[in-house]
N, C-alpha and C positions, 0 to 999 in steps of 0.2 A: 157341523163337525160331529163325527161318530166321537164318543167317548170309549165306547168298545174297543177299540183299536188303540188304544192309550200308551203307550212306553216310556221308560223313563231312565234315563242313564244318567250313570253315576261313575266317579272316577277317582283315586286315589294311589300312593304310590306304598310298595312293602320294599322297606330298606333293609340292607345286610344287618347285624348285630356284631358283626364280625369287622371290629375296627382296629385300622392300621396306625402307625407310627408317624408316618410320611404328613405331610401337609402342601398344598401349592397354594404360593405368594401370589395375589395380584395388586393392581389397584383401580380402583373405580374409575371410570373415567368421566365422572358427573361430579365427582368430588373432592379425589385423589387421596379419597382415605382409603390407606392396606390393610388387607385382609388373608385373612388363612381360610384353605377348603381343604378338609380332610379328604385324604386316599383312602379309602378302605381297605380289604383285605377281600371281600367277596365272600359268596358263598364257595364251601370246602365241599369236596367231593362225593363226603356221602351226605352232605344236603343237599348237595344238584340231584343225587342217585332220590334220595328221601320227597324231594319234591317232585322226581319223575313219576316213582310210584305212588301218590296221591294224585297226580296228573291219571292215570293207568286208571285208577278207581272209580274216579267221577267222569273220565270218559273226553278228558281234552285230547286235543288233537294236536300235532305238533313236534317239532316245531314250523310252524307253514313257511313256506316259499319269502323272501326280502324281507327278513326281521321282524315279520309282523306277529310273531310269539306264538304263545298255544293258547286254544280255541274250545272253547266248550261251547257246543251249537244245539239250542233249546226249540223246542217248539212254537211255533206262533211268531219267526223271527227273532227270539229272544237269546240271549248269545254273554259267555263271561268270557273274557278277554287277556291275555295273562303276558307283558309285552318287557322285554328286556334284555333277549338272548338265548342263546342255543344252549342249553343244559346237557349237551355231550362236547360240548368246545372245549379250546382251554382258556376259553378269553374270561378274567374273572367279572361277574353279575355280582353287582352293586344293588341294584334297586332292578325291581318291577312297577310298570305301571296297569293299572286295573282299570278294566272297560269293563261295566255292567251295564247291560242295556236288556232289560224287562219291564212286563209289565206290571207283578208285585215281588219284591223279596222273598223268597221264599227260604226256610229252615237249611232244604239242602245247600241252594248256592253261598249261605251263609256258614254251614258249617265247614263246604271245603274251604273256602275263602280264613277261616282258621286253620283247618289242618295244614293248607301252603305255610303259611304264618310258620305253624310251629315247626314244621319240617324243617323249612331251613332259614330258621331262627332269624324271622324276619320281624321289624317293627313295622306297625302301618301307622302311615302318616298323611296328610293333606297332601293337595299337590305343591302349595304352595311351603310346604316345610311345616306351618304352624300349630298342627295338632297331632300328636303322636301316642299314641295307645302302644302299650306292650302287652301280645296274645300270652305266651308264656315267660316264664320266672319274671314278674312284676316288679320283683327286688332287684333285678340287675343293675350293678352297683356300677360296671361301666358304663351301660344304657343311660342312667339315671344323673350320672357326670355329661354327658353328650346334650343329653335331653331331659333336663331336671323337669321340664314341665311336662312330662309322662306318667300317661294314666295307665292304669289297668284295665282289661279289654279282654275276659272268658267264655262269655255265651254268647250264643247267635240270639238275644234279645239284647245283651248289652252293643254287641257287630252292628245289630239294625238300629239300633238307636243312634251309632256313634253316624255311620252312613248317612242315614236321612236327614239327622237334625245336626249334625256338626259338619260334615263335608258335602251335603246337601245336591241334590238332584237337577236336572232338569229335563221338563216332558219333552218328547218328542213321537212322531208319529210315522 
């Protein structure tokens, strides 16, 4: 097995900060305990606009063909991934999910991977819900009510650390 050829993806989702009023009732159907899911509000206009232009800067591509998001396409195969909706629609974007597939993190794809964040005022979180970093205003008071168990999350050394060692990797080739 070449070790050269090494990659490694990683996946996580950046949720709006922009929360709505509304809630949807369900009930489980393992247990028949009821629950509430918030509606959001999405991202506003000039964070779709603000996300476009950081999109423009690093050089993603998008939105592609069947929802498959926008695309920053790297050398060696290596490719960041940005999946969740047409940012000139008016369908409101809740949440993005993130495909990184390289073969080291590198400073830049970590630092657009904040500017997305901050543009349009996204938390990033686990896929799974359980871990949530806020990129900017760390004190968000309604973030903080949503997601009390929210860290802070400003350099691309604290980005690579939360990646590798909290929502964790896996190789592939």
């Amino acid at each position: 097995m070449n070790r050269e050829l090494r990659h490694w993806e990683y996946s996580f989702l950046m949720h709006t900060r922009n929360f709505g009023d509304k809630v949807r009732k369900g009930t489980n159907p393992f247990t028949g305990d009821k629950f509430e899911v918030p509606i959001d509000d999405g991202l506003t206009l000039p964070e779709k606009d603000a996300v476009t232009n950081v999109f423009a800067v690093y050089g993603f591509q998008g939105p592609e063909p069947n929802f498959e998001g926008y695309a920053l396409y790297l050398p060696d195969d290596q490719s960041v991934r940005i999946r969740g909706g047409d940012l000139r629609g008016k369908d409101p974007i809740t949440e993005f999910v993130v495909e990184i597939i390289v073969r080291e993190l590198n400073d830049d794809i970590l630092k657009a991977i904040l500017e997305i964040a901050q543009a349009g005022n996204l938390a990033l979180m686990s896929s799974v819900g359980g871990d949530i970093r806020l990129v900017d205003r760390p004190d968000d008071k309604k973030a903080l009510e949503r997601w009390p168990e929210a860290k802070p999350i400003q350099t691309t050394t604290e980005l690579q650390t939360w990646i590798v060692d909290v929502i964790g990797g896996r190789e592939i080739f």
